[in-house]
N, C-alpha and C positions, 0 to 999 in steps of 0.2 A: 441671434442669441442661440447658442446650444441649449439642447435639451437633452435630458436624463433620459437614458432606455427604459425606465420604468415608468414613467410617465406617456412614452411613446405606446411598451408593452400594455398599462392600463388600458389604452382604446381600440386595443386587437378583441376583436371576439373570443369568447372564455375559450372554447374550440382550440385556438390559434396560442392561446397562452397556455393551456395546458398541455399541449405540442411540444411548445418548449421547455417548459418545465422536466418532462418526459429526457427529451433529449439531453439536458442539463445534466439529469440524473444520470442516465447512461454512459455517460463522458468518464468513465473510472478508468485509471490509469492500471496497468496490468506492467508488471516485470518479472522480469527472470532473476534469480538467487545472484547468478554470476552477472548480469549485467547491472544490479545496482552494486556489485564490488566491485566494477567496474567502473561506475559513474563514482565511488568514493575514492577513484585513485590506488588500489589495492589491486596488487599480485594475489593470485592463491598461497603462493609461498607466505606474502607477508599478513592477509590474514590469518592464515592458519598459525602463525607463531604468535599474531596477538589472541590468538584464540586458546592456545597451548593445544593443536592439534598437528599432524602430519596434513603437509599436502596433498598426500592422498584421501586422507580421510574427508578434505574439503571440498574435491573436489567430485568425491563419491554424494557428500552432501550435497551438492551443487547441483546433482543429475537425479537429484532421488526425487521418486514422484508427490512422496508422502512422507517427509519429514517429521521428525518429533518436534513440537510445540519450542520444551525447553531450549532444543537446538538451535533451531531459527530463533528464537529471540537472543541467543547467544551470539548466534553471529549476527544480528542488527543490532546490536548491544558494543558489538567491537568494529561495526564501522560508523558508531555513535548515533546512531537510531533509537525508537524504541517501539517494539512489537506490541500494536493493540488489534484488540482483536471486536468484532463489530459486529451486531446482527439486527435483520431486518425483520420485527414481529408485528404482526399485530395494529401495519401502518407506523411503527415506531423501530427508531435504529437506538438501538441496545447498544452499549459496549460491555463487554464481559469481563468481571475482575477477577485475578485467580484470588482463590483464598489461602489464609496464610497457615 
């Protein structure tokens, strides 16, 4: 009969479980601007015209270290995303709402 991994994980020593725990968390996925327009199947040309910008302008965004907020979520907004934003305080993961 199979068993459940958490049921297996329950009779690891706290030690051994909060190891994993750790590493779980760690497992954050990290991308680049141009490779998830990439992974959505988009040219720079063809975002930037659903964007109403130049190609060049995209692709200036694409390389900038430190992008404006509204931009970025502008362009995850036109390869059908949507930009949140998260923080880790206080033992608690916040998400952050702009105000209107």
């Amino acid at each position: 009969m199979a068993r459940k991994f958490s049921e297996l994980k329950a009779k690891l020593p706290k030690e051994v479980q909060e190891n994993i725990k750790k590493r779980v968390e760690a497992n954050v996925e990290e991308i680049l601007m141009s490779e998830m327009r990439k992974l959505a199947g988009f040219t720079q040309k063809n975002l930037a015209e659903k964007m109403g910008i130049t190609q060049s302008a995209l692709s200036q965004l694409e390389n900038q270290p430190d992008p404006h907020l509204s931009t970025l979520s502008k362009m995850v907004e036109a390869l059908g995303g949507e930009l949140e934003i998260s923080v880790k305080y206080q033992g608690k993961d916040l998400k952050i709402k702009q105000t209107a």
